[in-house]
Structures are given as C-alpha cells and as structure tokens.
HTML snippet that shows the backbone in 3Dmol.js (N, CA, C, O; Angstrom):
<script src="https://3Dmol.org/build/3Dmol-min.js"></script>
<div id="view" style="width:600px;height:400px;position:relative"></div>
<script>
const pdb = `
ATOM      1  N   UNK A   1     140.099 114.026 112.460  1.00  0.00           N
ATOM      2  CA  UNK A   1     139.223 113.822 111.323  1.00  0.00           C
ATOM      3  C   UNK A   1     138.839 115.198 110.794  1.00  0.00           C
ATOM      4  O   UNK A   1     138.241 115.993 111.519  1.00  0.00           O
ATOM      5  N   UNK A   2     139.206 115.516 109.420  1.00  0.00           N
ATOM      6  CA  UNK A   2     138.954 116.689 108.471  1.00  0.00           C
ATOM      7  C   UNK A   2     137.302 116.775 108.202  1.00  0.00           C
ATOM      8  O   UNK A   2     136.443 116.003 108.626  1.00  0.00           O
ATOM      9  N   UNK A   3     137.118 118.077 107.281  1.00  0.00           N
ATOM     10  CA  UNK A   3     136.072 118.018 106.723  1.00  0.00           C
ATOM     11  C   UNK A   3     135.754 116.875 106.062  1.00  0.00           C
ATOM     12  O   UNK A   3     134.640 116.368 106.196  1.00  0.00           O
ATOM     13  N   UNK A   4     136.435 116.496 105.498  1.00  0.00           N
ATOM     14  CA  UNK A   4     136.716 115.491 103.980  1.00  0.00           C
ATOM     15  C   UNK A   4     136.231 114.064 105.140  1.00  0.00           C
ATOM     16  O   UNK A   4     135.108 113.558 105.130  1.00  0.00           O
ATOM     17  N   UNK A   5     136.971 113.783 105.740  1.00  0.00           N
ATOM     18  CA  UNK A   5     136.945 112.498 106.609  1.00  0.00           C
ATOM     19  C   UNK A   5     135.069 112.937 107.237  1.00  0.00           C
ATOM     20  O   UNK A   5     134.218 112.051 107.151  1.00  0.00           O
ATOM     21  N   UNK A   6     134.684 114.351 107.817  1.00  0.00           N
ATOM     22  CA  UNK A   6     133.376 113.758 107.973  1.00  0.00           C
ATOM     23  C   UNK A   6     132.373 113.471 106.645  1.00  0.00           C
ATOM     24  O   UNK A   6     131.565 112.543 106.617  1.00  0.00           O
ATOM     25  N   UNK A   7     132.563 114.390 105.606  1.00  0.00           N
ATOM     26  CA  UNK A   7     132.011 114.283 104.668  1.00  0.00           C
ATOM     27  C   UNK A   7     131.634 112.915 103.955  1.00  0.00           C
ATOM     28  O   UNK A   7     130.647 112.837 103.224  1.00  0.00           O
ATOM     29  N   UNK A   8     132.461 111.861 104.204  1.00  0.00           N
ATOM     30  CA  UNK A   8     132.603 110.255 103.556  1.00  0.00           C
ATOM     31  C   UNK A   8     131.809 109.653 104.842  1.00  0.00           C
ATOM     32  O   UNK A   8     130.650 109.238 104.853  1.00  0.00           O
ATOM     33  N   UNK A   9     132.410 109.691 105.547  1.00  0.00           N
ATOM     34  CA  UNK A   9     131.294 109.685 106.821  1.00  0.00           C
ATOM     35  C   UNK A   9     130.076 109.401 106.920  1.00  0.00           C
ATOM     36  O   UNK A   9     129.643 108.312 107.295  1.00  0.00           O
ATOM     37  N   UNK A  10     129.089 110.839 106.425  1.00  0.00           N
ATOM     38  CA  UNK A  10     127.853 111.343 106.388  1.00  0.00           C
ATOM     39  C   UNK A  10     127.611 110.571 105.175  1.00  0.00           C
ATOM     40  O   UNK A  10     126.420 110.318 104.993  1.00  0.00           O
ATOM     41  N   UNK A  11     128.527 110.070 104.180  1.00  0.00           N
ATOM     42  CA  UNK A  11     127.726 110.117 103.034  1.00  0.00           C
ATOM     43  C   UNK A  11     127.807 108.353 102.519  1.00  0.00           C
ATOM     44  O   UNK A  11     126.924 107.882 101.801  1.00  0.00           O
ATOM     45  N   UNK A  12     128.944 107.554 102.991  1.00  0.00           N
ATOM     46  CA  UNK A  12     128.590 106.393 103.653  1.00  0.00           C
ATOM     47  C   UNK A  12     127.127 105.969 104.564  1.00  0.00           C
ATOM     48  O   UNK A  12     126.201 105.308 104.093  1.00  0.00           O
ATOM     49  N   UNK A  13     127.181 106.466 105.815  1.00  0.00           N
ATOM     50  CA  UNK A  13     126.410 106.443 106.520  1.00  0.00           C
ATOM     51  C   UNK A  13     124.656 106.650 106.007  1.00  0.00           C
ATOM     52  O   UNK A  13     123.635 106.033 106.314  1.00  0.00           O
ATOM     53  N   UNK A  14     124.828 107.410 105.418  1.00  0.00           N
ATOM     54  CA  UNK A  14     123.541 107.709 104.356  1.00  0.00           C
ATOM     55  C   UNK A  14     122.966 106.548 103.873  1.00  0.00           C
ATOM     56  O   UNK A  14     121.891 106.016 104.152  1.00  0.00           O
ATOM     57  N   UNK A  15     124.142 106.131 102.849  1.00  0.00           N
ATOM     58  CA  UNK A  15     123.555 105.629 101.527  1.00  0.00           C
ATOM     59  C   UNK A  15     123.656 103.517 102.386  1.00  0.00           C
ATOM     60  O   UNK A  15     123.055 102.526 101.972  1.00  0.00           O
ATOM     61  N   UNK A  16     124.627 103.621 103.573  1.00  0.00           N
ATOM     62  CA  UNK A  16     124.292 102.045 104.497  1.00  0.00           C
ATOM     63  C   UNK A  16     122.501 102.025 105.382  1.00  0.00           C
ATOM     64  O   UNK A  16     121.962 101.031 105.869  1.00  0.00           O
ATOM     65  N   UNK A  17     122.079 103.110 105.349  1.00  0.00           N
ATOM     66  CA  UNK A  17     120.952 103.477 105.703  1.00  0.00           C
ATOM     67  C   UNK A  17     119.648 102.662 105.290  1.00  0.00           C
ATOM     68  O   UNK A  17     118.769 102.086 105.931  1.00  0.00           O
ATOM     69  N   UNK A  18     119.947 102.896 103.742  1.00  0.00           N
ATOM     70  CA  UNK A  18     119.047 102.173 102.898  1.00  0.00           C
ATOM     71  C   UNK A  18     118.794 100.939 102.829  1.00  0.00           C
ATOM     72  O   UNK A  18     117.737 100.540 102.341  1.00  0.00           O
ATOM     73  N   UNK A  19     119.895  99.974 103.396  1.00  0.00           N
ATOM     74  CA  UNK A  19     120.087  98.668 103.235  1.00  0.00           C
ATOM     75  C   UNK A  19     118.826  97.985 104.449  1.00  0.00           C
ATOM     76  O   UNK A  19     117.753  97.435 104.199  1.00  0.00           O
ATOM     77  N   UNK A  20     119.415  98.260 105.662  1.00  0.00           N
ATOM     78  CA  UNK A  20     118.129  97.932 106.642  1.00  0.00           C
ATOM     79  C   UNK A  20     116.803  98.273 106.070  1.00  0.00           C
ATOM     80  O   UNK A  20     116.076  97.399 105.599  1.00  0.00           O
ATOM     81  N   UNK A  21     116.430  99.706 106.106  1.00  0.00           N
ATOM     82  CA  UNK A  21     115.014 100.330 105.294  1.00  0.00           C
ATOM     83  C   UNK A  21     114.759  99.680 104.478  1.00  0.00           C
ATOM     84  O   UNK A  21     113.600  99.295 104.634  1.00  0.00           O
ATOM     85  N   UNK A  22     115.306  99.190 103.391  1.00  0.00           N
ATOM     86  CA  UNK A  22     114.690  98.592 102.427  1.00  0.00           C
ATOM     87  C   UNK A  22     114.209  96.964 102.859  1.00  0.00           C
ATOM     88  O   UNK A  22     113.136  96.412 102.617  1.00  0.00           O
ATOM     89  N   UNK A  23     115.007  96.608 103.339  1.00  0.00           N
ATOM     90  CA  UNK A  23     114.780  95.179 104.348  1.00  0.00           C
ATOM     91  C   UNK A  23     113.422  95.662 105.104  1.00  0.00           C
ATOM     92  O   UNK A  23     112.482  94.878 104.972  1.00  0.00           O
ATOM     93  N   UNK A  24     113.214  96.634 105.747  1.00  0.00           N
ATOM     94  CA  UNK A  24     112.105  96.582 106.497  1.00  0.00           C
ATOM     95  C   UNK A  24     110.987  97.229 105.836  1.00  0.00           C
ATOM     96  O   UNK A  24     109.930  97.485 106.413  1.00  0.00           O
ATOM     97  N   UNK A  25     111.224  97.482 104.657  1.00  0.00           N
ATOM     98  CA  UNK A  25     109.855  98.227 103.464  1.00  0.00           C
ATOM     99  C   UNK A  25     109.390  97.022 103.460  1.00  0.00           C
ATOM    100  O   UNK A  25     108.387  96.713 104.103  1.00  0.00           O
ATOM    101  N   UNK A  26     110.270  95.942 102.512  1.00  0.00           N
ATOM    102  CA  UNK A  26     109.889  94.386 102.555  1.00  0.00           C
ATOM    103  C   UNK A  26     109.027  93.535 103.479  1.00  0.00           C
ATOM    104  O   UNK A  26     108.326  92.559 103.212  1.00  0.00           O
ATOM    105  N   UNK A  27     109.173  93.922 104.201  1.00  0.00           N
ATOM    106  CA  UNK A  27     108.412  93.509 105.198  1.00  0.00           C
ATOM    107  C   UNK A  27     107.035  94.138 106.145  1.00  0.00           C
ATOM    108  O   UNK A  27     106.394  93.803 107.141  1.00  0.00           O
ATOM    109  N   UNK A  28     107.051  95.228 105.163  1.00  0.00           N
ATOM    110  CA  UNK A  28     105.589  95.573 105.463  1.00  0.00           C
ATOM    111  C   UNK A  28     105.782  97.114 106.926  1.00  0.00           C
ATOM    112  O   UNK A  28     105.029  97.705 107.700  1.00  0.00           O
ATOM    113  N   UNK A  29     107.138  97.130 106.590  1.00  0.00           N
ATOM    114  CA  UNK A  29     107.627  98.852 107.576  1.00  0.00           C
ATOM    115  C   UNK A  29     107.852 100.032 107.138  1.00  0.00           C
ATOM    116  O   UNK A  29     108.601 100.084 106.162  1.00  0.00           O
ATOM    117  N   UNK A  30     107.470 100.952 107.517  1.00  0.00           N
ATOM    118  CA  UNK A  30     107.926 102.194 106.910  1.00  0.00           C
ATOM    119  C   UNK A  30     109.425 102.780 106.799  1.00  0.00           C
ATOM    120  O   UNK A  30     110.225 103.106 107.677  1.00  0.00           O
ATOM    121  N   UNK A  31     109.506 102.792 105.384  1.00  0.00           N
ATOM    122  CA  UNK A  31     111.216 102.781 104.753  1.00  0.00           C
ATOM    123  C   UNK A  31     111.363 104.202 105.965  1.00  0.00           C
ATOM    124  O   UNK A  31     112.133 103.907 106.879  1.00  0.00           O
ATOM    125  N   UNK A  32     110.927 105.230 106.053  1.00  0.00           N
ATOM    126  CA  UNK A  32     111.535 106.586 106.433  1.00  0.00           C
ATOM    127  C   UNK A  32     112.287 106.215 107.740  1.00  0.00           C
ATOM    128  O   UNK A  32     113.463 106.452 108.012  1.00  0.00           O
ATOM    129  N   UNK A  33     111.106 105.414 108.684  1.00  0.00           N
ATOM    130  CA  UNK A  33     111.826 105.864 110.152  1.00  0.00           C
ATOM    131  C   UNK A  33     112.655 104.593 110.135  1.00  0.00           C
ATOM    132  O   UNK A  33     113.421 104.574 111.098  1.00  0.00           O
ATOM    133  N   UNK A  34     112.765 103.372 109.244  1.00  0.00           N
ATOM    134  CA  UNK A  34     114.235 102.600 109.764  1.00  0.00           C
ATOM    135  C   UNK A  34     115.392 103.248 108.991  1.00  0.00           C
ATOM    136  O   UNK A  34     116.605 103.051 109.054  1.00  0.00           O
ATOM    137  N   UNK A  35     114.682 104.047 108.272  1.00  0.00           N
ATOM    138  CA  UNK A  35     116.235 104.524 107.228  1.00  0.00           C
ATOM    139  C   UNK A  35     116.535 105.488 108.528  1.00  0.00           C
ATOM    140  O   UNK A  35     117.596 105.247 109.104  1.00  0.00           O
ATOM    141  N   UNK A  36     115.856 106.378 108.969  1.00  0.00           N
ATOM    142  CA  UNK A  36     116.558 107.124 109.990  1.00  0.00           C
ATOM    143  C   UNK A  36     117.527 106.670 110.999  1.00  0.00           C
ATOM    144  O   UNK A  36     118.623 107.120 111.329  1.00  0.00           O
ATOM    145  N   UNK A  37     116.436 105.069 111.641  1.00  0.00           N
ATOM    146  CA  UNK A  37     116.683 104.332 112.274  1.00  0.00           C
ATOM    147  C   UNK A  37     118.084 104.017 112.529  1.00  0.00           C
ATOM    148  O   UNK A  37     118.853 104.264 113.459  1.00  0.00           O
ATOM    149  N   UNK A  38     118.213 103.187 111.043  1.00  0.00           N
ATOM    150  CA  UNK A  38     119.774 102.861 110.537  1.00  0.00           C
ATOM    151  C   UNK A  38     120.604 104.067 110.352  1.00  0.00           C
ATOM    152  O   UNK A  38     121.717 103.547 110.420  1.00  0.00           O
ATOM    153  N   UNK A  39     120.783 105.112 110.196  1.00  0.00           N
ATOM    154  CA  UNK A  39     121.474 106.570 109.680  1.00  0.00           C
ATOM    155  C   UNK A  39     122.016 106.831 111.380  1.00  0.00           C
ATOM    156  O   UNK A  39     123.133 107.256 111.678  1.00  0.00           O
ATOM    157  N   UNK A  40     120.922 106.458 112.367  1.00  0.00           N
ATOM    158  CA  UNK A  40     121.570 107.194 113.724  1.00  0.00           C
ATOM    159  C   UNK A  40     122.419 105.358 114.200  1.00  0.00           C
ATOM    160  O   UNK A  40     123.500 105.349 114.789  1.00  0.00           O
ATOM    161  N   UNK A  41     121.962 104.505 113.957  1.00  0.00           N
ATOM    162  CA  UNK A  41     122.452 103.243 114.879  1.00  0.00           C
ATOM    163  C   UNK A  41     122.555 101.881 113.453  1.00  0.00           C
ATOM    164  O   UNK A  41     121.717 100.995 113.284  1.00  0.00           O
ATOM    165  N   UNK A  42     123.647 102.073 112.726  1.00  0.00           N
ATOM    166  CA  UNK A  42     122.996 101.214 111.864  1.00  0.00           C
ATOM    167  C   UNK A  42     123.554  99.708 112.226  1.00  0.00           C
ATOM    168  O   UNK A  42     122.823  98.885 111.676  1.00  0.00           O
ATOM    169  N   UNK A  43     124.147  99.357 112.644  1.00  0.00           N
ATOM    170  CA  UNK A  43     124.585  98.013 113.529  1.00  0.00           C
ATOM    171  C   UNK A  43     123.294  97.339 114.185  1.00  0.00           C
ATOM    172  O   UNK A  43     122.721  96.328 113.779  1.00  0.00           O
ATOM    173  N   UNK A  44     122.987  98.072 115.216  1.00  0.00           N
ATOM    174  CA  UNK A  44     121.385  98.080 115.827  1.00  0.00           C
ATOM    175  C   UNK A  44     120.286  97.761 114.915  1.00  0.00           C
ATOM    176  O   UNK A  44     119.540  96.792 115.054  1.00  0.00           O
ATOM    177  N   UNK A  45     120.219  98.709 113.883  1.00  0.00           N
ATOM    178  CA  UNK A  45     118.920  98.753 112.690  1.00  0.00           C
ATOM    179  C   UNK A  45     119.144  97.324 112.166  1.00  0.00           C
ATOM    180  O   UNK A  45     118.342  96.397 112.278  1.00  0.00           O
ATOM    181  N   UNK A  46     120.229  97.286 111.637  1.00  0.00           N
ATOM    182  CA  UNK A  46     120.577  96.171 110.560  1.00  0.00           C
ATOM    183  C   UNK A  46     120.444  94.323 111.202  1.00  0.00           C
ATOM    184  O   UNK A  46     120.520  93.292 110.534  1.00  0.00           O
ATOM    185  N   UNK A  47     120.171  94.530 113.101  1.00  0.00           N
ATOM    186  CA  UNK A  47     120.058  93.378 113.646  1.00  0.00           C
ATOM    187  C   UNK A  47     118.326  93.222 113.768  1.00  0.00           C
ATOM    188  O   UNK A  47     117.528  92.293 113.644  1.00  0.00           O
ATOM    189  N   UNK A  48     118.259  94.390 114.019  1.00  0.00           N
ATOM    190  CA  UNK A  48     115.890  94.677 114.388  1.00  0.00           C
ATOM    191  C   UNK A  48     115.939  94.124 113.583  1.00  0.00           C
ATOM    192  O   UNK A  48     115.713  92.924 113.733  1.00  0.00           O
ATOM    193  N   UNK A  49     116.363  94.792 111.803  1.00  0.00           N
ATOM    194  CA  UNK A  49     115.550  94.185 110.942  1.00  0.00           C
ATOM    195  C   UNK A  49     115.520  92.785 110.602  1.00  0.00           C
ATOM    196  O   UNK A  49     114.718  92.229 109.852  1.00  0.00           O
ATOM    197  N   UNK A  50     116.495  92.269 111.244  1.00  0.00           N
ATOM    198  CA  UNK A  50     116.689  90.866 110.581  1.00  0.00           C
ATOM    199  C   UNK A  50     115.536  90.235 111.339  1.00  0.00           C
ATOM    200  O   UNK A  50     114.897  89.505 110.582  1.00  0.00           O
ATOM    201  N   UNK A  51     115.187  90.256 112.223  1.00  0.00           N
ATOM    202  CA  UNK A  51     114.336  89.651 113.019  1.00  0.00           C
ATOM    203  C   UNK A  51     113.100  90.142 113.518  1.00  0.00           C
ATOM    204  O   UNK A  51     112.553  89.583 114.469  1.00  0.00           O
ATOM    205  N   UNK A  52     112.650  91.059 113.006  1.00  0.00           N
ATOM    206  CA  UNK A  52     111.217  91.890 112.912  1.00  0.00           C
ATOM    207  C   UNK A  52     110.101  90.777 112.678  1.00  0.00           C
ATOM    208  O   UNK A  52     110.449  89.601 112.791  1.00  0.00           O
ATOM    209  N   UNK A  53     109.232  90.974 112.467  1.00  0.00           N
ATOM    210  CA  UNK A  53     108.339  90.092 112.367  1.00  0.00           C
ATOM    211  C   UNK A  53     107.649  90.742 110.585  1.00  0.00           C
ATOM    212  O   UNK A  53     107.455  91.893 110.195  1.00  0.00           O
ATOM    213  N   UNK A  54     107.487  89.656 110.021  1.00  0.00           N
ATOM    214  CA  UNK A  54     107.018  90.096 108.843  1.00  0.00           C
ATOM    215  C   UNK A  54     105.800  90.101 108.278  1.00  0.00           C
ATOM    216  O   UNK A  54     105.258  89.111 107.786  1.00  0.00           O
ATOM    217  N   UNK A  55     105.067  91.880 108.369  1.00  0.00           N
ATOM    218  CA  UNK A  55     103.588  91.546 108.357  1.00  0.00           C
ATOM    219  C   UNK A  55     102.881  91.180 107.113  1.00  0.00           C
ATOM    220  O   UNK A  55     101.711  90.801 107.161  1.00  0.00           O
ATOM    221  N   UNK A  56     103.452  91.264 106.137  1.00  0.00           N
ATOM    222  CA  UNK A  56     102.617  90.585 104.874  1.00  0.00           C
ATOM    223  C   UNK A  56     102.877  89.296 104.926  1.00  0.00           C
ATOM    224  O   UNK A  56     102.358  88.682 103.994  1.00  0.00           O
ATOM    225  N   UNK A  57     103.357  88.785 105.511  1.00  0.00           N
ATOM    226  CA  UNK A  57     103.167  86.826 105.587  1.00  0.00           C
ATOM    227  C   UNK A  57     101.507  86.849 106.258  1.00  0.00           C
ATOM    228  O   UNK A  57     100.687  85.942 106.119  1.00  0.00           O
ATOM    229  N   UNK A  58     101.332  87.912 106.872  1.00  0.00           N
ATOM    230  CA  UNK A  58     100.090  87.445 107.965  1.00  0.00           C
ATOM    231  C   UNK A  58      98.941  87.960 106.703  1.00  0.00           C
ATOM    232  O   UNK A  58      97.997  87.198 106.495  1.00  0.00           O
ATOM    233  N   UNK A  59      99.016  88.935 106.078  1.00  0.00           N
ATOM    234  CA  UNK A  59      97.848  89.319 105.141  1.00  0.00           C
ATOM    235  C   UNK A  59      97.893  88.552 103.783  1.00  0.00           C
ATOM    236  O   UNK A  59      97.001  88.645 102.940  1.00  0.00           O
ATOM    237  N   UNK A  60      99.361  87.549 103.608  1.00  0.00           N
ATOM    238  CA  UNK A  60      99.070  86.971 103.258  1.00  0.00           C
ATOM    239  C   UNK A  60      98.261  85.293 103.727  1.00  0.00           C
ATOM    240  O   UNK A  60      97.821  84.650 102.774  1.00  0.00           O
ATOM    241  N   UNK A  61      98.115  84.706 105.073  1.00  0.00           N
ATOM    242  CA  UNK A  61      97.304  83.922 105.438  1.00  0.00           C
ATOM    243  C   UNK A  61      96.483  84.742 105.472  1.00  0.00           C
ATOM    244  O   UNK A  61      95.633  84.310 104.694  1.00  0.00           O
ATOM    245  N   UNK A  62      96.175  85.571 105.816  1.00  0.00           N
ATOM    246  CA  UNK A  62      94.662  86.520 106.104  1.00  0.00           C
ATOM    247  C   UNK A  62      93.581  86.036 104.557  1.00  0.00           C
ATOM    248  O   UNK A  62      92.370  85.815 104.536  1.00  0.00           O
ATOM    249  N   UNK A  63      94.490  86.003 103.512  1.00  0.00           N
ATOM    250  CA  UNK A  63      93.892  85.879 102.574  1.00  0.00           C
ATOM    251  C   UNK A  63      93.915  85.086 101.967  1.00  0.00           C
ATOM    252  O   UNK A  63      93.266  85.210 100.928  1.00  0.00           O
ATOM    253  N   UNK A  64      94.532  83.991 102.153  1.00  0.00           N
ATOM    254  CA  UNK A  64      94.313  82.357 101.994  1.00  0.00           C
ATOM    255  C   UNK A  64      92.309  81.993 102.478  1.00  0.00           C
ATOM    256  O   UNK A  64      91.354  81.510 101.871  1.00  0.00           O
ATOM    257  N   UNK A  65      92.553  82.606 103.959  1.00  0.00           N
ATOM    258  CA  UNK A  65      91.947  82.084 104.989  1.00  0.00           C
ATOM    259  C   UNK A  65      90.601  82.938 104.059  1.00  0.00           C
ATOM    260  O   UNK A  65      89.809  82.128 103.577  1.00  0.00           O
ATOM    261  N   UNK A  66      90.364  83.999 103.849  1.00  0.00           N
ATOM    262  CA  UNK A  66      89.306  84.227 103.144  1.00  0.00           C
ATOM    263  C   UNK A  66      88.694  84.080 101.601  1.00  0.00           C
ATOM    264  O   UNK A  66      87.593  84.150 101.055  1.00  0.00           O
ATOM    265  N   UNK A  67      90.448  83.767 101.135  1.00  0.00           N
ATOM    266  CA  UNK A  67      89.803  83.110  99.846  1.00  0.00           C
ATOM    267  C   UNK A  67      89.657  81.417 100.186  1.00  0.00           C
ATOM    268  O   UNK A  67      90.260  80.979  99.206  1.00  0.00           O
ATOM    269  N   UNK A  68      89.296  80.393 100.847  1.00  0.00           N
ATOM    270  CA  UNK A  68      88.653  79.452 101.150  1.00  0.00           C
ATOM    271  C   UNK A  68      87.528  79.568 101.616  1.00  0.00           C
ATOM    272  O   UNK A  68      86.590  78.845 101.279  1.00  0.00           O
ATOM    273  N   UNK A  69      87.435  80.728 102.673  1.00  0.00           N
ATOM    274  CA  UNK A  69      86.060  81.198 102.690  1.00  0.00           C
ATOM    275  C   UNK A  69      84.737  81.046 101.723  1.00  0.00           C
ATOM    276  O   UNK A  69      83.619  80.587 101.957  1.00  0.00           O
ATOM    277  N   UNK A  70      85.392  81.688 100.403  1.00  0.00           N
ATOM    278  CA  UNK A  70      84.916  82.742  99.444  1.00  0.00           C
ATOM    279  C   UNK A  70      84.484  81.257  98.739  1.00  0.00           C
ATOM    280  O   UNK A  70      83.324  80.888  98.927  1.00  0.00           O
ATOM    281  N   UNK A  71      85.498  80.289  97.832  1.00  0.00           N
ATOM    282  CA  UNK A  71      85.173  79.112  97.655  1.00  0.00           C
ATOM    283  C   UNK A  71      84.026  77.987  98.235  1.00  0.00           C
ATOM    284  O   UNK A  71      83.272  77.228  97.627  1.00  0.00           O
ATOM    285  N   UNK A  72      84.198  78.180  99.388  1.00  0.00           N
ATOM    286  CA  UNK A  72      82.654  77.173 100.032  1.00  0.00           C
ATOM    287  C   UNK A  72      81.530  78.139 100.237  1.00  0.00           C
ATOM    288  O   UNK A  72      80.617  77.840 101.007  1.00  0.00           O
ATOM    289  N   UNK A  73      81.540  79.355  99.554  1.00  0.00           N
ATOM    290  CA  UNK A  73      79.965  80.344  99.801  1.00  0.00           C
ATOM    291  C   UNK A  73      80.127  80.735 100.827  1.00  0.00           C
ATOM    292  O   UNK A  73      79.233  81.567 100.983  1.00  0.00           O
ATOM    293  N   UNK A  74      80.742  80.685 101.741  1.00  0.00           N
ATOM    294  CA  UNK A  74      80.267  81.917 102.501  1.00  0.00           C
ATOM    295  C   UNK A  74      80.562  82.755 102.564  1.00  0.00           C
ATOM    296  O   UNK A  74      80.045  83.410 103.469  1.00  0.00           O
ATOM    297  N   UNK A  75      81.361  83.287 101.907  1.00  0.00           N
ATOM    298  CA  UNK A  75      81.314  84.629 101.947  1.00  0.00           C
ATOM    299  C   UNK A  75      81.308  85.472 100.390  1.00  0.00           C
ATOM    300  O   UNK A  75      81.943  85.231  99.364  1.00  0.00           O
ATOM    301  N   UNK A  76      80.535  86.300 100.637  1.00  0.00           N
ATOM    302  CA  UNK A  76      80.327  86.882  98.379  1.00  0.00           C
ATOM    303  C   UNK A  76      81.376  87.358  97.489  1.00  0.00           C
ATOM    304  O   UNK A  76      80.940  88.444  97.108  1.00  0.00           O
ATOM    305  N   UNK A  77      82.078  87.243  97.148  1.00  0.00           N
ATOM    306  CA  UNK A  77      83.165  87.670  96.258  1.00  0.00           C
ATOM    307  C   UNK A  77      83.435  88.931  96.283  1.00  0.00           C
ATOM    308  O   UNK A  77      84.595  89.265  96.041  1.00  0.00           O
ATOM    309  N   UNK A  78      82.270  90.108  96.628  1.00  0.00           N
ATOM    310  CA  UNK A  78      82.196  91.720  96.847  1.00  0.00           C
ATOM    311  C   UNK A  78      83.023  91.354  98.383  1.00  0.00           C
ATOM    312  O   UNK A  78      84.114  91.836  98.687  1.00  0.00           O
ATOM    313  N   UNK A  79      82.477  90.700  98.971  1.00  0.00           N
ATOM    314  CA  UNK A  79      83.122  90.925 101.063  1.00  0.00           C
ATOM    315  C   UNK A  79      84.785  90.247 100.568  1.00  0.00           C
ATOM    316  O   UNK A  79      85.748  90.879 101.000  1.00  0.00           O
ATOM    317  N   UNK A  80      85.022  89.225  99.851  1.00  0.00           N
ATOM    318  CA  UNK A  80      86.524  88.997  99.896  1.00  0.00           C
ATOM    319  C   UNK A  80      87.260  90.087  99.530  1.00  0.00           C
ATOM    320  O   UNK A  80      88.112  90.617 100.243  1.00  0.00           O
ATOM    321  N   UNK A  81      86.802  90.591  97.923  1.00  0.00           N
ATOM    322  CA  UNK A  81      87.385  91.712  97.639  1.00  0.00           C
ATOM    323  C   UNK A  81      87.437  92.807  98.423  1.00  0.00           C
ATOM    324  O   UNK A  81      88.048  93.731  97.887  1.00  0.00           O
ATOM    325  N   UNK A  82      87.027  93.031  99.472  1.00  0.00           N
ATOM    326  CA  UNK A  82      87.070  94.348 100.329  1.00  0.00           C
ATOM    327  C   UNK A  82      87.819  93.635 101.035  1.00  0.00           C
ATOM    328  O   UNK A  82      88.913  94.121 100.747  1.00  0.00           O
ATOM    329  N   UNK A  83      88.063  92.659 101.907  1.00  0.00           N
ATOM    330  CA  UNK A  83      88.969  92.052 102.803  1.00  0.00           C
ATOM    331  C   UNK A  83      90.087  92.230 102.281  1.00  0.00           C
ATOM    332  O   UNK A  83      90.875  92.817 103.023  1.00  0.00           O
ATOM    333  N   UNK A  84      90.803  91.715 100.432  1.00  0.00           N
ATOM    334  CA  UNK A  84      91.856  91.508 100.248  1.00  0.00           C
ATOM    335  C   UNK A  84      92.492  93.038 100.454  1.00  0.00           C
ATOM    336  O   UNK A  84      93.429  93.355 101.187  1.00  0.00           O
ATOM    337  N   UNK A  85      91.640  93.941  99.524  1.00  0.00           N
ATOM    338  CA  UNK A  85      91.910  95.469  99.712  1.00  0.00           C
ATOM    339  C   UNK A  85      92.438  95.929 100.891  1.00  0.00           C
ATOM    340  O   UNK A  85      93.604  96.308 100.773  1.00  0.00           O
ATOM    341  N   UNK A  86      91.811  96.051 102.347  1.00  0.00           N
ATOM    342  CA  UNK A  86      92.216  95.967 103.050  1.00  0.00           C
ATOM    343  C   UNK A  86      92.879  95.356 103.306  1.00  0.00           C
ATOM    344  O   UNK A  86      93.466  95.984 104.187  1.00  0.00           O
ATOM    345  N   UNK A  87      93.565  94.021 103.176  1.00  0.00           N
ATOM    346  CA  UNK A  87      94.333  93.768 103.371  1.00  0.00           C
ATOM    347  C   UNK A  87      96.072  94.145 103.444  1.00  0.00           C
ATOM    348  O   UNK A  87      97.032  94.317 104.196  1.00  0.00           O
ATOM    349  N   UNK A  88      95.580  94.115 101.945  1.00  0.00           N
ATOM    350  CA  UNK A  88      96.923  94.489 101.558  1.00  0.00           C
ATOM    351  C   UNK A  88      97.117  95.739 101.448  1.00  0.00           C
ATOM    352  O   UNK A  88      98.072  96.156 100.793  1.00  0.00           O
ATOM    353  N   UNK A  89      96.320  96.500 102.016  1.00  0.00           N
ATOM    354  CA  UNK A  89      96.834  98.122 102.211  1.00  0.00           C
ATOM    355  C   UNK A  89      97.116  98.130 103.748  1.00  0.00           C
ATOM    356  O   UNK A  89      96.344  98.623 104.570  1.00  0.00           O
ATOM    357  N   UNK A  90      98.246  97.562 104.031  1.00  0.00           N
ATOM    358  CA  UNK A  90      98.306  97.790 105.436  1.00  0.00           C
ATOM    359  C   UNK A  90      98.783  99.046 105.667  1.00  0.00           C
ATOM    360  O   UNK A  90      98.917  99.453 106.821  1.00  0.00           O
TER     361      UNK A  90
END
`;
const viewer = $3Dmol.createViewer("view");
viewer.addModel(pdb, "pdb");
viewer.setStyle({}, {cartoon: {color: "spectrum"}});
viewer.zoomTo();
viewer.render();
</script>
C-alpha cells in the first residue's frame, strides 16, 4: 500500500466517521468523541451507536411529566420553565 492507497484510507475513514457521530449527536452524545470513536474502530462505533440508549426520549418524558404537573397547579409556569431549560440543555 502507497502513499496514495493510505491517503484514500485516511480520508474515507474520516469522512465514515461522521455517520456513527452524527447518529449519536441525535441522540443526545457528544459528536467529537464518537466521531473519534468511529475514525479509530468504526465497525465497533457504528454497532454502540445503534443501540445506545437515547437520552432525549427521557427529557422528553421528563417534560411531559412536568408539563401535567404545570396543568393541575402544582407547579408555577416560572418552575416548569426552568425544568424544561434544564432539561433540554443536557
């Protein structure tokens, strides 16, 4: 294998990188370390991600669960809005 042969290589390998990462941005992961992730093992990456657990499904019940809250009074529309915030800034 030539320069040329690693060069397609590296630059394949790169840009298949993105595919997992972006799968696991989606899901509430940080694109950098699965893109790395995938760049050193992407066979490996590309199986984690399929089956990761996906944390905005949960902030999204998180916020079901407090906007019903918010609906029967108990809780003030200022405390949901800080919940959703937090929330969704995971």
């Amino acid at each position: 294998m030539g320069l040329d042969g690693i060069l397609l290589y590296l630059s394949v390998s790169l840009v298949l990188a993105v595919i997992p990462a972006s799968i696991a941005r989606n899901k509430g992961y940080h694109f950098g370390l699965w893109w790395f992730f995938a760049w050193l093992l992407w066979p490996a990456a590309f199986i984690c991600v399929m089956v990761i657990h996906d944390k905005r499904q949960d902030s999204t019940d998180e916020i079901i669960k407090y906007k019903k809250l918010l609906d029967e009074n108990v809780i003030t529309q200022e405390e949901f809005d800080k919940k959703r915030e937090q929330l969704l800034n995971l």
